[in-house]
N, CA, C and O atoms as a Maestro MAE file, in Angstrom:
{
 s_m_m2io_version
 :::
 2.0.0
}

f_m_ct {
 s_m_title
 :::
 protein
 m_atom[312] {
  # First column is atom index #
  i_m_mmod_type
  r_m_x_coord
  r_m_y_coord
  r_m_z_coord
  i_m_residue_number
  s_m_chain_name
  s_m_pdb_residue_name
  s_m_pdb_atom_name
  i_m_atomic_number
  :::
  1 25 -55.263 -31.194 -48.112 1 A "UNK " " N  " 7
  2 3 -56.398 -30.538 -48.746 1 A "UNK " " CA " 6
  3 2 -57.298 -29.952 -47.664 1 A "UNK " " C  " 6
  4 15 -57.155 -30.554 -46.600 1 A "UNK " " O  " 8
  5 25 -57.963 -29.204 -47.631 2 A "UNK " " N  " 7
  6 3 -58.379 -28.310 -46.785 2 A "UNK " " CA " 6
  7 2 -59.882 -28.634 -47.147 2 A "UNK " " C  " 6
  8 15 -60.278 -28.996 -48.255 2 A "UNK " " O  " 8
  9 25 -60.705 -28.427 -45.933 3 A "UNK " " N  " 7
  10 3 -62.509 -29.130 -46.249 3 A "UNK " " CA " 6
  11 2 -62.641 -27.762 -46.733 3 A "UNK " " C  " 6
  12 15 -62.123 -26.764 -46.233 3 A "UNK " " O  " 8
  13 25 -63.521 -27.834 -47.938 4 A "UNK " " N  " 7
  14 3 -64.648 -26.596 -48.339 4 A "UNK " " CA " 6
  15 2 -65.380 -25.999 -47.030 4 A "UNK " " C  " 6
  16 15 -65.634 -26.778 -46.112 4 A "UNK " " O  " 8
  17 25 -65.640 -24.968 -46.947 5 A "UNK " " N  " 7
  18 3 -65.874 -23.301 -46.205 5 A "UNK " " CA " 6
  19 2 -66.994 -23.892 -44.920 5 A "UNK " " C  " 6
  20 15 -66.989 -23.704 -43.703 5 A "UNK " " O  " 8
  21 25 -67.955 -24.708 -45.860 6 A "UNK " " N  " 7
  22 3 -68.949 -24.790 -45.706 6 A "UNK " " CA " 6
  23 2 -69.480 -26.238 -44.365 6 A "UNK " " C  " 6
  24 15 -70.407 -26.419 -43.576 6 A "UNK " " O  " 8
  25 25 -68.166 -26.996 -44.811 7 A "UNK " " N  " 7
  26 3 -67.916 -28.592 -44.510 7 A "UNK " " CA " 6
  27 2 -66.753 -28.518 -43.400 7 A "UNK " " C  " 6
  28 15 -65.779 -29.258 -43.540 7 A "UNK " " O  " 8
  29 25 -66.831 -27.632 -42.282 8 A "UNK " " N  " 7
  30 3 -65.482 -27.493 -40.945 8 A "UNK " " CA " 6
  31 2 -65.966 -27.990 -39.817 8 A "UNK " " C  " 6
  32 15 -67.024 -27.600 -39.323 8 A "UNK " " O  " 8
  33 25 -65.177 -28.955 -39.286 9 A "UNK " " N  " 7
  34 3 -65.990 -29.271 -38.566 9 A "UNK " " CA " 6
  35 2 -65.616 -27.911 -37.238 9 A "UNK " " C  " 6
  36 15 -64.878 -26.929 -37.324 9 A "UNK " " O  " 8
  37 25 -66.370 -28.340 -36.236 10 A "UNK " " N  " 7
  38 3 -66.518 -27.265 -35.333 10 A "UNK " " CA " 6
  39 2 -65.005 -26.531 -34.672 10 A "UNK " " C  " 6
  40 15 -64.866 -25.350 -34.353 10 A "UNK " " O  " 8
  41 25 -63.907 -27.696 -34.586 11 A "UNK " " N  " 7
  42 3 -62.885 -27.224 -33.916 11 A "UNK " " CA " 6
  43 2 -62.430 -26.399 -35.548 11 A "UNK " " C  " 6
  44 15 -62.498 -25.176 -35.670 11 A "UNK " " O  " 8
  45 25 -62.140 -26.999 -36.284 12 A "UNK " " N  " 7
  46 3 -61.996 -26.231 -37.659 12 A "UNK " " CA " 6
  47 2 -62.577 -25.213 -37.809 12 A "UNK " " C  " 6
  48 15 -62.081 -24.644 -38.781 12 A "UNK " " O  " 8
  49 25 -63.685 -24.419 -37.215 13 A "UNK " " N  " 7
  50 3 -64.457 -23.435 -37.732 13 A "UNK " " CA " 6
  51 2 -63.970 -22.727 -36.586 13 A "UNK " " C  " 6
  52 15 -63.444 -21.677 -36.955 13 A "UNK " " O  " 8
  53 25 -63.934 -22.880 -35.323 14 A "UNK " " N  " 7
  54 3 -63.976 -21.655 -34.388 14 A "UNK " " CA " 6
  55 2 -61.860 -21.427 -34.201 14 A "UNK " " C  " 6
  56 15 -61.357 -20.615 -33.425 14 A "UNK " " O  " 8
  57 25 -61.156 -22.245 -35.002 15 A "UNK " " N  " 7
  58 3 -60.034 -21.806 -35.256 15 A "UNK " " CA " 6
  59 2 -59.651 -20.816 -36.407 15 A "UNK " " C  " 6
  60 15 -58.482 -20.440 -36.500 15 A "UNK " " O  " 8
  61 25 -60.341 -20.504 -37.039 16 A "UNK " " N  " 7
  62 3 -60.470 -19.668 -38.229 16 A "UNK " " CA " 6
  63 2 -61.707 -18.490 -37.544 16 A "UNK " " C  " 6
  64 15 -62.030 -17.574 -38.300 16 A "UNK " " O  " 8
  65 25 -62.243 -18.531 -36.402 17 A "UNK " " N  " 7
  66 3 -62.589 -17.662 -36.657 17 A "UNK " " CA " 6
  67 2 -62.555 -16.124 -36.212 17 A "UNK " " C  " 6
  68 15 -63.272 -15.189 -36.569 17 A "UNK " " O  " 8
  69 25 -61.475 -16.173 -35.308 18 A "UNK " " N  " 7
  70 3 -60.876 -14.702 -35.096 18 A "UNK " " CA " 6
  71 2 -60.616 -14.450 -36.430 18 A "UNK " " C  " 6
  72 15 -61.375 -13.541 -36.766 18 A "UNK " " O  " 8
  73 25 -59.867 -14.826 -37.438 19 A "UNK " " N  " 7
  74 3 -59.615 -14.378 -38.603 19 A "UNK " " CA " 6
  75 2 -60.484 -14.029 -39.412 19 A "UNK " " C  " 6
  76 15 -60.172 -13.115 -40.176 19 A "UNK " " O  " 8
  77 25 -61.661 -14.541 -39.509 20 A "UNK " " N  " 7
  78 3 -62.762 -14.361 -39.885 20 A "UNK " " CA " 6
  79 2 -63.490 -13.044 -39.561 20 A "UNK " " C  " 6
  80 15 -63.994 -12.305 -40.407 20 A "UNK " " O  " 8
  81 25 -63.480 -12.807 -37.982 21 A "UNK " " N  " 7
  82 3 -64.095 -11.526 -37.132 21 A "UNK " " CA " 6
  83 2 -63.367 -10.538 -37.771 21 A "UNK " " C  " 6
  84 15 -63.915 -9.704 -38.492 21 A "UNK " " O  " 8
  85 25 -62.079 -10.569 -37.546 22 A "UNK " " N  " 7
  86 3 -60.851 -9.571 -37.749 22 A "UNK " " CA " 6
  87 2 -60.897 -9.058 -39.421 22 A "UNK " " C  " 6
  88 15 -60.683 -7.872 -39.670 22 A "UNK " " O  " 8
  89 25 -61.240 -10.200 -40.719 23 A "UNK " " N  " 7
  90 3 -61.784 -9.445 -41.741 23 A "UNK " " CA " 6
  91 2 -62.329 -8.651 -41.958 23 A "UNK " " C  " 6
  92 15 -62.016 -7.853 -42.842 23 A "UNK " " O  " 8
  93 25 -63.873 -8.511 -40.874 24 A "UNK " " N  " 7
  94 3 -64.836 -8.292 -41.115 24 A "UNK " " CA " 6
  95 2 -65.965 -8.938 -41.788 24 A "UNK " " C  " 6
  96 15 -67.122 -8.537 -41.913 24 A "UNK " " O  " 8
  97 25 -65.390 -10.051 -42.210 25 A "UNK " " N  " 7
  98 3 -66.635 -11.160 -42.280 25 A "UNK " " CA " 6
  99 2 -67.997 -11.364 -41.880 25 A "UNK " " C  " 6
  100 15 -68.179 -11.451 -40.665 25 A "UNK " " O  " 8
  101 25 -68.806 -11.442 -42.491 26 A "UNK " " N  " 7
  102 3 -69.869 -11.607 -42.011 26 A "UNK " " CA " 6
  103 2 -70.203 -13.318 -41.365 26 A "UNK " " C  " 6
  104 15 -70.580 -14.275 -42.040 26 A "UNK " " O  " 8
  105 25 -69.942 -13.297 -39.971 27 A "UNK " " N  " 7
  106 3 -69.544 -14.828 -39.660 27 A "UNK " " CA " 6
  107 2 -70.960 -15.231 -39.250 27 A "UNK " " C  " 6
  108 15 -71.143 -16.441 -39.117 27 A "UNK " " O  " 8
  109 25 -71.880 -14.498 -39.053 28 A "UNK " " N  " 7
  110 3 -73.862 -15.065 -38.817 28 A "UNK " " CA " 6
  111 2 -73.996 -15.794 -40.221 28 A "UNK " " C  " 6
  112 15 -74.373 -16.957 -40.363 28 A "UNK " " O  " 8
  113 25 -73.590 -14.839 -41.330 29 A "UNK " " N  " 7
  114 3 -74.230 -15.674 -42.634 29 A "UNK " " CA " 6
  115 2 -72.875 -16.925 -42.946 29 A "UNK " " C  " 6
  116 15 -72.974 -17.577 -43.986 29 A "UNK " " O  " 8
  117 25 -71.952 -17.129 -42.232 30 A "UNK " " N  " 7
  118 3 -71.360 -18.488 -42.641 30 A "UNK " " CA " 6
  119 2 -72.080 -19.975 -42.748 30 A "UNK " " C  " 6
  120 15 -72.849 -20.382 -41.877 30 A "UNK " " O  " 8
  121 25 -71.815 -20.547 -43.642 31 A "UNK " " N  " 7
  122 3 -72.843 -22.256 -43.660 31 A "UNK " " CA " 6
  123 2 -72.727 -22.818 -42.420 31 A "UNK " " C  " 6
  124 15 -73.645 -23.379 -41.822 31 A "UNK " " O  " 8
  125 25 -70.782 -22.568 -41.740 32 A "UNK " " N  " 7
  126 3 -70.992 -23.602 -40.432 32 A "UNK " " CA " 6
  127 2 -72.022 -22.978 -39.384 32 A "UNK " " C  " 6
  128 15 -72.638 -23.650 -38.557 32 A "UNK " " O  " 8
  129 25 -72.120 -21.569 -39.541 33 A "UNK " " N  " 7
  130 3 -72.830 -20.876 -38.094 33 A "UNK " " CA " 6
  131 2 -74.483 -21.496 -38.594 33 A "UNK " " C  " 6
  132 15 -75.205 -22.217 -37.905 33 A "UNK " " O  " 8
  133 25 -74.746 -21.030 -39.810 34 A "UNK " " N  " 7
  134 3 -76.244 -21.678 -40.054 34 A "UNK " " CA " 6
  135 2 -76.890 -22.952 -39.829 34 A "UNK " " C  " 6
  136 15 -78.114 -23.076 -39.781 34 A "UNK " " O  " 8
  137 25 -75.968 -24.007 -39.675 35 A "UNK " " N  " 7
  138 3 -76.218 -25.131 -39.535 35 A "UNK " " CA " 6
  139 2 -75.748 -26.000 -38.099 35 A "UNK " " C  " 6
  140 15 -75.888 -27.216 -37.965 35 A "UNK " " O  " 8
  141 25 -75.124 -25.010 -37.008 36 A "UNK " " N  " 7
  142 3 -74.511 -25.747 -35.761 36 A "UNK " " CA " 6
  143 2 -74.836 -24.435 -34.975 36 A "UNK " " C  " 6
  144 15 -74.530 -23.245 -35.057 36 A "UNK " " O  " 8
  145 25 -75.698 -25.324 -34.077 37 A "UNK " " N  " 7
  146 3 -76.175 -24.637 -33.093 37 A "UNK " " CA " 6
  147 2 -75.152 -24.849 -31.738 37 A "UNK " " C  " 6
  148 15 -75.412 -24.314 -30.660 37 A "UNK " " O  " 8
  149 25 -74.025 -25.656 -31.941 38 A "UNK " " N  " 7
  150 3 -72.910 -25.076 -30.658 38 A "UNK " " CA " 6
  151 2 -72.291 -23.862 -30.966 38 A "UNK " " C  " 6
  152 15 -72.219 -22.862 -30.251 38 A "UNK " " O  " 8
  153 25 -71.670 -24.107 -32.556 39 A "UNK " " N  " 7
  154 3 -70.952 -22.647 -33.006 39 A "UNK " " CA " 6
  155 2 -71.435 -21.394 -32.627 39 A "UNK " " C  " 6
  156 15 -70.848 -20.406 -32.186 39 A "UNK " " O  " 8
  157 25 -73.306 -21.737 -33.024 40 A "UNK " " N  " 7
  158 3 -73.930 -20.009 -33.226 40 A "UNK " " CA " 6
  159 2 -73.960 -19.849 -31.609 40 A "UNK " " C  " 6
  160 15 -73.889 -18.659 -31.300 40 A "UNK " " O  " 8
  161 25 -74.062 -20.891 -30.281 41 A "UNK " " N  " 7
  162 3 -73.921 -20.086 -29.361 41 A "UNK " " CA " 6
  163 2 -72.528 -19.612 -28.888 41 A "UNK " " C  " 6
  164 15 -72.397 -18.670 -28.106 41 A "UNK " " O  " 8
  165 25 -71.730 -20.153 -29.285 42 A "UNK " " N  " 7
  166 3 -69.978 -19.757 -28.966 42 A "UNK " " CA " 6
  167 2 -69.929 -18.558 -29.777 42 A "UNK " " C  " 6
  168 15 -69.386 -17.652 -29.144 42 A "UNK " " O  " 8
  169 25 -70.276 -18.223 -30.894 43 A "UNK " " N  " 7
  170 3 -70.097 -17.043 -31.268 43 A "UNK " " CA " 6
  171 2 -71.058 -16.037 -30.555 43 A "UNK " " C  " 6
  172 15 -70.513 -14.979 -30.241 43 A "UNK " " O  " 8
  173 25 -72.500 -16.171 -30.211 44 A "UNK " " N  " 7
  174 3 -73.424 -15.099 -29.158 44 A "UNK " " CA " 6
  175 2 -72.598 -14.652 -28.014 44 A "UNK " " C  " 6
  176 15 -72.455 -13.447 -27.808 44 A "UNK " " O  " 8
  177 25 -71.812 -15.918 -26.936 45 A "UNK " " N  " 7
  178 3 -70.853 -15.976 -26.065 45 A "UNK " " CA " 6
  179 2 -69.826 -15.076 -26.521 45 A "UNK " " C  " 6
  180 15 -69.428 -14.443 -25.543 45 A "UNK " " O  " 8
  181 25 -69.174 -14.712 -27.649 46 A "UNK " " N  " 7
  182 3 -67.936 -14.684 -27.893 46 A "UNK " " CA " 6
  183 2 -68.196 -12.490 -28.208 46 A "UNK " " C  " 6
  184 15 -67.469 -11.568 -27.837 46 A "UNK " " O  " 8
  185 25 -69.500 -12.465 -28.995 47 A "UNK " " N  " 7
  186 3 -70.031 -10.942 -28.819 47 A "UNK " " CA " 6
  187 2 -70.859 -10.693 -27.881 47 A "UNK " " C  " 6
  188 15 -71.614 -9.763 -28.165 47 A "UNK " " O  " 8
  189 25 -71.101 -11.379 -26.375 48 A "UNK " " N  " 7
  190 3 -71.854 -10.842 -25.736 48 A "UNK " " CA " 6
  191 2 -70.612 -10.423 -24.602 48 A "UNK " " C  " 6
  192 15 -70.932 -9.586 -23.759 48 A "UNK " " O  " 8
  193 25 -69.071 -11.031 -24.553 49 A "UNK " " N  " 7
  194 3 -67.961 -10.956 -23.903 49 A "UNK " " CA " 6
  195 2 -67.391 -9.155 -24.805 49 A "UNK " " C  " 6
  196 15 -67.066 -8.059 -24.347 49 A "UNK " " O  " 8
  197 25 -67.502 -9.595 -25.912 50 A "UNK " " N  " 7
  198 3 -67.184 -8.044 -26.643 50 A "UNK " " CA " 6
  199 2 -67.663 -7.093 -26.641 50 A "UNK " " C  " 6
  200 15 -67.137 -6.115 -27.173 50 A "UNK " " O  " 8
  201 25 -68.729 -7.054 -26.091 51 A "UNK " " N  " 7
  202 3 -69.986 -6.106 -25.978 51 A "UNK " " CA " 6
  203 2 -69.421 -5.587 -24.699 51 A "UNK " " C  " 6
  204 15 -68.927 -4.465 -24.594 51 A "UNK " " O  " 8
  205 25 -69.550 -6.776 -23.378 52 A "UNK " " N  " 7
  206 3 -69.271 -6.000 -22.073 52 A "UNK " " CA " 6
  207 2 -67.632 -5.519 -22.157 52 A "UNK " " C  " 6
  208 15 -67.413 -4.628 -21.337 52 A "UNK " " O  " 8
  209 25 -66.733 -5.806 -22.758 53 A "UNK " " N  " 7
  210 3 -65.339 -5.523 -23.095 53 A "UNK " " CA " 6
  211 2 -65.855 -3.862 -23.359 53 A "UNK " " C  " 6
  212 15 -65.794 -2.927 -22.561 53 A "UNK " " O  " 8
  213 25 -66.359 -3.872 -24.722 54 A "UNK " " N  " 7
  214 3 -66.454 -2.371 -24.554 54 A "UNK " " CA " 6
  215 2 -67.308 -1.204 -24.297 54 A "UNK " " C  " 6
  216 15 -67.406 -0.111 -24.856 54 A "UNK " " O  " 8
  217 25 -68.067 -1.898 -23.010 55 A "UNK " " N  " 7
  218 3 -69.245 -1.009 -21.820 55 A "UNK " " CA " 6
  219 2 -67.447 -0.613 -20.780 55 A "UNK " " C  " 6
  220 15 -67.031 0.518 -20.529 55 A "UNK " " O  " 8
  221 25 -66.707 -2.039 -20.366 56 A "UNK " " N  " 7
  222 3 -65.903 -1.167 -19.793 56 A "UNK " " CA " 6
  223 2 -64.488 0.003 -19.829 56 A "UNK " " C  " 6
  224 15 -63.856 0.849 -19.196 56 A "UNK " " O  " 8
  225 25 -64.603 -0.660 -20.965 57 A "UNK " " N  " 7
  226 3 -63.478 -0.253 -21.776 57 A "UNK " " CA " 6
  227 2 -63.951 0.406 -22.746 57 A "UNK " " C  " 6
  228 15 -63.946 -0.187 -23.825 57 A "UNK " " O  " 8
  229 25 -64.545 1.907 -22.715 58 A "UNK " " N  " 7
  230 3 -64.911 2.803 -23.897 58 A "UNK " " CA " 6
  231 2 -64.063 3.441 -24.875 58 A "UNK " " C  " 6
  232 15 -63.170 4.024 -24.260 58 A "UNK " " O  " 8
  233 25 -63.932 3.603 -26.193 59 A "UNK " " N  " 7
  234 3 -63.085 4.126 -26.469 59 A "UNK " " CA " 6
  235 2 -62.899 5.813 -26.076 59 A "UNK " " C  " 6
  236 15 -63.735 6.580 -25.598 59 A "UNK " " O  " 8
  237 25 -61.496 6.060 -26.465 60 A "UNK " " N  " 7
  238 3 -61.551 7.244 -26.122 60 A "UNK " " CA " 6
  239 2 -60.910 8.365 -27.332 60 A "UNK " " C  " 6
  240 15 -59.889 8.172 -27.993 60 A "UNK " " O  " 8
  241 25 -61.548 9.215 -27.385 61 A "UNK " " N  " 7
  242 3 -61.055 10.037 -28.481 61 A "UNK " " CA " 6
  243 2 -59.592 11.034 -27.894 61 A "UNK " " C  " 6
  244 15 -59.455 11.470 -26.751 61 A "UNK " " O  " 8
  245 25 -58.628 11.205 -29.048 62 A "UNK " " N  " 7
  246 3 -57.501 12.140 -27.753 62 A "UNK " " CA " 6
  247 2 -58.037 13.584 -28.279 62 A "UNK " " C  " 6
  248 15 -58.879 13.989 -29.081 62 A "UNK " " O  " 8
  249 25 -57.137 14.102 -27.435 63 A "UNK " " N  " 7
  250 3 -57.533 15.337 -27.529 63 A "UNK " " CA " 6
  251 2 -56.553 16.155 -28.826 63 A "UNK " " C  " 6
  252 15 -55.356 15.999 -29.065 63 A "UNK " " O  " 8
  253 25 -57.375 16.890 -29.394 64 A "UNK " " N  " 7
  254 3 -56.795 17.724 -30.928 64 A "UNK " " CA " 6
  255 2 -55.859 18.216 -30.598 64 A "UNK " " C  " 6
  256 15 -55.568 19.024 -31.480 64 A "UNK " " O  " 8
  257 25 -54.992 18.250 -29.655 65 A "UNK " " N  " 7
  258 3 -53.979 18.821 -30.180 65 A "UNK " " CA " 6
  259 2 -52.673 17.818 -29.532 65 A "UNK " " C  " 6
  260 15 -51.530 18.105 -29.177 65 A "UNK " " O  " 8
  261 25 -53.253 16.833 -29.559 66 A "UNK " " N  " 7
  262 3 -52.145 15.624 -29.396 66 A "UNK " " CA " 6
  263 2 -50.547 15.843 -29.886 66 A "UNK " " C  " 6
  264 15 -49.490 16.082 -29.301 66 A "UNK " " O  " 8
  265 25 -50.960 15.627 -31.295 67 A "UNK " " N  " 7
  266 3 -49.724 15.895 -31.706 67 A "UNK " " CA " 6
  267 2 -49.053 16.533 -32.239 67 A "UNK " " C  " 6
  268 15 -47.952 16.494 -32.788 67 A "UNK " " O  " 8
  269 25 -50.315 17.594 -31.914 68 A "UNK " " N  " 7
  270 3 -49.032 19.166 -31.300 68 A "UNK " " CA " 6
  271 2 -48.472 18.893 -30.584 68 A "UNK " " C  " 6
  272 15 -47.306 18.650 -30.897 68 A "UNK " " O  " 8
  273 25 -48.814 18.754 -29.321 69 A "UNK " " N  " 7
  274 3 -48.063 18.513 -28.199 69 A "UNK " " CA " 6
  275 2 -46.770 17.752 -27.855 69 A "UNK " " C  " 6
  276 15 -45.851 18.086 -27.107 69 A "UNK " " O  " 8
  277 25 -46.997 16.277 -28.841 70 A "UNK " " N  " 7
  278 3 -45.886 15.899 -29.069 70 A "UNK " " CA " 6
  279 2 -45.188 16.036 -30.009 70 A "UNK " " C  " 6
  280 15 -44.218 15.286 -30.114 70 A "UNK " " O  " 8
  281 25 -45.398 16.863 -30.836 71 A "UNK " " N  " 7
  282 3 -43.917 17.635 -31.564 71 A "UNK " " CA " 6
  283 2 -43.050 18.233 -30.991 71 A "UNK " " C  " 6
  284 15 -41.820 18.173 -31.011 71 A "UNK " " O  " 8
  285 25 -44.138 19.125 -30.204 72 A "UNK " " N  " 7
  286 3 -43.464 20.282 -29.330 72 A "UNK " " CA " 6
  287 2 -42.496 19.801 -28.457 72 A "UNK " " C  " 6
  288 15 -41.375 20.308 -28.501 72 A "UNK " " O  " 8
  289 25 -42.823 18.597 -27.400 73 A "UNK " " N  " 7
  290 3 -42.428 17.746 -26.521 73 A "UNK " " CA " 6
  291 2 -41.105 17.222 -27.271 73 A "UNK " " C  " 6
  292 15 -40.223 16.877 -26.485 73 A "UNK " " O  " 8
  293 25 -40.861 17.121 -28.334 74 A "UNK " " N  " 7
  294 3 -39.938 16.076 -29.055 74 A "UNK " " CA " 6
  295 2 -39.111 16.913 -29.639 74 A "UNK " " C  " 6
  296 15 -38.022 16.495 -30.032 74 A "UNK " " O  " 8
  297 25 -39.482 18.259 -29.803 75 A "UNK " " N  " 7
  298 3 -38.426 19.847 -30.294 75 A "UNK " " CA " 6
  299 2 -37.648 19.855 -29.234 75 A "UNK " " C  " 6
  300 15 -36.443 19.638 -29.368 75 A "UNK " " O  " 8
  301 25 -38.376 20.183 -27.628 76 A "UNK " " N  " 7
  302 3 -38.370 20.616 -26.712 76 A "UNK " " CA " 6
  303 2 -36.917 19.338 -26.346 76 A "UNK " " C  " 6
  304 15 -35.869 19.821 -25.919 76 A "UNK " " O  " 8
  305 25 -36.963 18.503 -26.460 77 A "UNK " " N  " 7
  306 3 -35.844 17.032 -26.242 77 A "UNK " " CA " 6
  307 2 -34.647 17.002 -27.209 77 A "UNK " " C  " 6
  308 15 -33.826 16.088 -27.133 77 A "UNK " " O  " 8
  309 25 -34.520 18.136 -28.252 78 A "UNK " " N  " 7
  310 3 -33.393 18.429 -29.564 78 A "UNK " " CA " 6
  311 2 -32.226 19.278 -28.578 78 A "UNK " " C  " 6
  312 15 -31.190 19.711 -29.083 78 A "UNK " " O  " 8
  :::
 }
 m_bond[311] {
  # First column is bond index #
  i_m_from
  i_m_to
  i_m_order
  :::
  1 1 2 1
  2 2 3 1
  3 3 4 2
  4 3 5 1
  5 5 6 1
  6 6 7 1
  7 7 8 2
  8 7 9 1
  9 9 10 1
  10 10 11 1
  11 11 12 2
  12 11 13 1
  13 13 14 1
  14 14 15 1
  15 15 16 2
  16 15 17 1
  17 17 18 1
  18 18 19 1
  19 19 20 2
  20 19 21 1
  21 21 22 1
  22 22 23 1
  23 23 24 2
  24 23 25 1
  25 25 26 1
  26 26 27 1
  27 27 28 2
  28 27 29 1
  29 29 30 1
  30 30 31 1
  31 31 32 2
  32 31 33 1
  33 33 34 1
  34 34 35 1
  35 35 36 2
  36 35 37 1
  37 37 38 1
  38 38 39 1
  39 39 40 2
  40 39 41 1
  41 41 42 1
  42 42 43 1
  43 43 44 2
  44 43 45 1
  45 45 46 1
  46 46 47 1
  47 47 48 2
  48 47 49 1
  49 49 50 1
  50 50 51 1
  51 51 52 2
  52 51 53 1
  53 53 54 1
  54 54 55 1
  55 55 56 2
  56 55 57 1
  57 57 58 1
  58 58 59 1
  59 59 60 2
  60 59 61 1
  61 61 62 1
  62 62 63 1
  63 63 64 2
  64 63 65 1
  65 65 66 1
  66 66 67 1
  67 67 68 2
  68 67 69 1
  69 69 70 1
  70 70 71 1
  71 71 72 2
  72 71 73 1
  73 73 74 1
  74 74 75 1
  75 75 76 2
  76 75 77 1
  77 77 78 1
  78 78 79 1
  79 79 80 2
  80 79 81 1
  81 81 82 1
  82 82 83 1
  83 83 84 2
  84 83 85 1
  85 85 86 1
  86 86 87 1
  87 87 88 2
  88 87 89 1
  89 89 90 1
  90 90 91 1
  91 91 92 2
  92 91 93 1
  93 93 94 1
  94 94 95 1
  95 95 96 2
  96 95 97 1
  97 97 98 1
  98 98 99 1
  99 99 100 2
  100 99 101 1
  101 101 102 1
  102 102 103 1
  103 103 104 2
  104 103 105 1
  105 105 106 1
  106 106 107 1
  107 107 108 2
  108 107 109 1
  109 109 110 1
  110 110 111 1
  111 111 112 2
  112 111 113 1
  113 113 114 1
  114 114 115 1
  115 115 116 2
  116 115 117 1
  117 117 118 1
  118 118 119 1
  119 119 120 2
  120 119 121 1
  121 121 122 1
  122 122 123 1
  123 123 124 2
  124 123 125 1
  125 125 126 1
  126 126 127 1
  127 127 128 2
  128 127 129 1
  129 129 130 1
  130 130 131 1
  131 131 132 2
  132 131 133 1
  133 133 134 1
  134 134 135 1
  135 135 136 2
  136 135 137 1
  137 137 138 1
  138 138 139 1
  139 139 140 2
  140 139 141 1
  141 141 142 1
  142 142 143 1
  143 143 144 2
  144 143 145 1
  145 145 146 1
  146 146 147 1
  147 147 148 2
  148 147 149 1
  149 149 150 1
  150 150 151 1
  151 151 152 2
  152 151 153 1
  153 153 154 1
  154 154 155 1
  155 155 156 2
  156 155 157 1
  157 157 158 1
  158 158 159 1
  159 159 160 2
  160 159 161 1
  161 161 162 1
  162 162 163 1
  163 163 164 2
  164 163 165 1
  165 165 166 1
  166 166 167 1
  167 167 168 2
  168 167 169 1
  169 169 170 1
  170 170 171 1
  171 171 172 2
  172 171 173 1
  173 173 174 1
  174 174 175 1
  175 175 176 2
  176 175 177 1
  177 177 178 1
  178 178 179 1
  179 179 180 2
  180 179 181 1
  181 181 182 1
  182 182 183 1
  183 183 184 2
  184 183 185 1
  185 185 186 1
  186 186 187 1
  187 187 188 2
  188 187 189 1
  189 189 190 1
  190 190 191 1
  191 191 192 2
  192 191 193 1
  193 193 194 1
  194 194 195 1
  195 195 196 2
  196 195 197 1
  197 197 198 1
  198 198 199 1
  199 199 200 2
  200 199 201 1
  201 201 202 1
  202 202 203 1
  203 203 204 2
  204 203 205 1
  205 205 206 1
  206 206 207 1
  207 207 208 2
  208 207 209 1
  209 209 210 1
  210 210 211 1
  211 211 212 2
  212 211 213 1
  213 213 214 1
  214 214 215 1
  215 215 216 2
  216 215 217 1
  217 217 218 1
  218 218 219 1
  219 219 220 2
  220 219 221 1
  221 221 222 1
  222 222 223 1
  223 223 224 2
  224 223 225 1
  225 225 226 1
  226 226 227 1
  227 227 228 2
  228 227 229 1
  229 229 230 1
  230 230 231 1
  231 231 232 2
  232 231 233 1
  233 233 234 1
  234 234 235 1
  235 235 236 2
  236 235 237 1
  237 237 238 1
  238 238 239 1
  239 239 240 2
  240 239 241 1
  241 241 242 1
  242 242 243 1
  243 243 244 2
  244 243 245 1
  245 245 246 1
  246 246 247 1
  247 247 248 2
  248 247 249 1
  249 249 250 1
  250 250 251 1
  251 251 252 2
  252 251 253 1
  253 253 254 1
  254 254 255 1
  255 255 256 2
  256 255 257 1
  257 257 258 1
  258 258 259 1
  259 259 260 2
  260 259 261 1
  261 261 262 1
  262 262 263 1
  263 263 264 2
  264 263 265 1
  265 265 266 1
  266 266 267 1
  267 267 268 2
  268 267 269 1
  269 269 270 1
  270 270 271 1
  271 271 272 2
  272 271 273 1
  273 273 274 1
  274 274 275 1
  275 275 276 2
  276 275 277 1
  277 277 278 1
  278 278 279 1
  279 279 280 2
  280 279 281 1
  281 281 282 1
  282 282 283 1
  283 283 284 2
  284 283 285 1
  285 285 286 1
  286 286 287 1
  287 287 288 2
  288 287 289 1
  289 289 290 1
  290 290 291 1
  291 291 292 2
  292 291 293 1
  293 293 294 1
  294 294 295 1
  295 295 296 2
  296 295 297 1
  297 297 298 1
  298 298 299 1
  299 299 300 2
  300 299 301 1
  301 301 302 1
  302 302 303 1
  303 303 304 2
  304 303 305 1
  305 305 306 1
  306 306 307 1
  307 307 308 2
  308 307 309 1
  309 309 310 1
  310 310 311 1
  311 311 312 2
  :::
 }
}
């Protein structure tokens, strides 16, 4: 039987909670984050690591005519 949402203990909660992030979950308003102040700083830790992840790692948009290019590239290989 599995503890209710609300009732995890800490190793229980921060194992569920990439899955949680990865939903899109709202994991600030979870009961365990509201009530455990180790969790809510492992999770501050866990978006202040994601934050500098993507200062260095920006995304990048490609360029429009991508896949033109690789059609062409992939005609060009027939």
């Amino acid at each position: 039987m599995n503890p209710a949402p609300d009732h995890l203990s800490c190793a229980e909660f921060q194992a569920r909670l990439a899955e949680m992030i990865g939903s899109g979950a709202n994991v600030a308003a979870h009961p365990h984050i509201q009530q455990c102040e180790l969790c809510r700083a492992f999770l501050a830790d866990l978006e202040a690591i994601a934050q500098a992840a993507r200062e260095l790692f920006p995304a990048v948009e490609p360029p429009d005519d991508l896949w033109e290019n690789i059609e062409t590239a992939i005609k060009k290989g027939k």
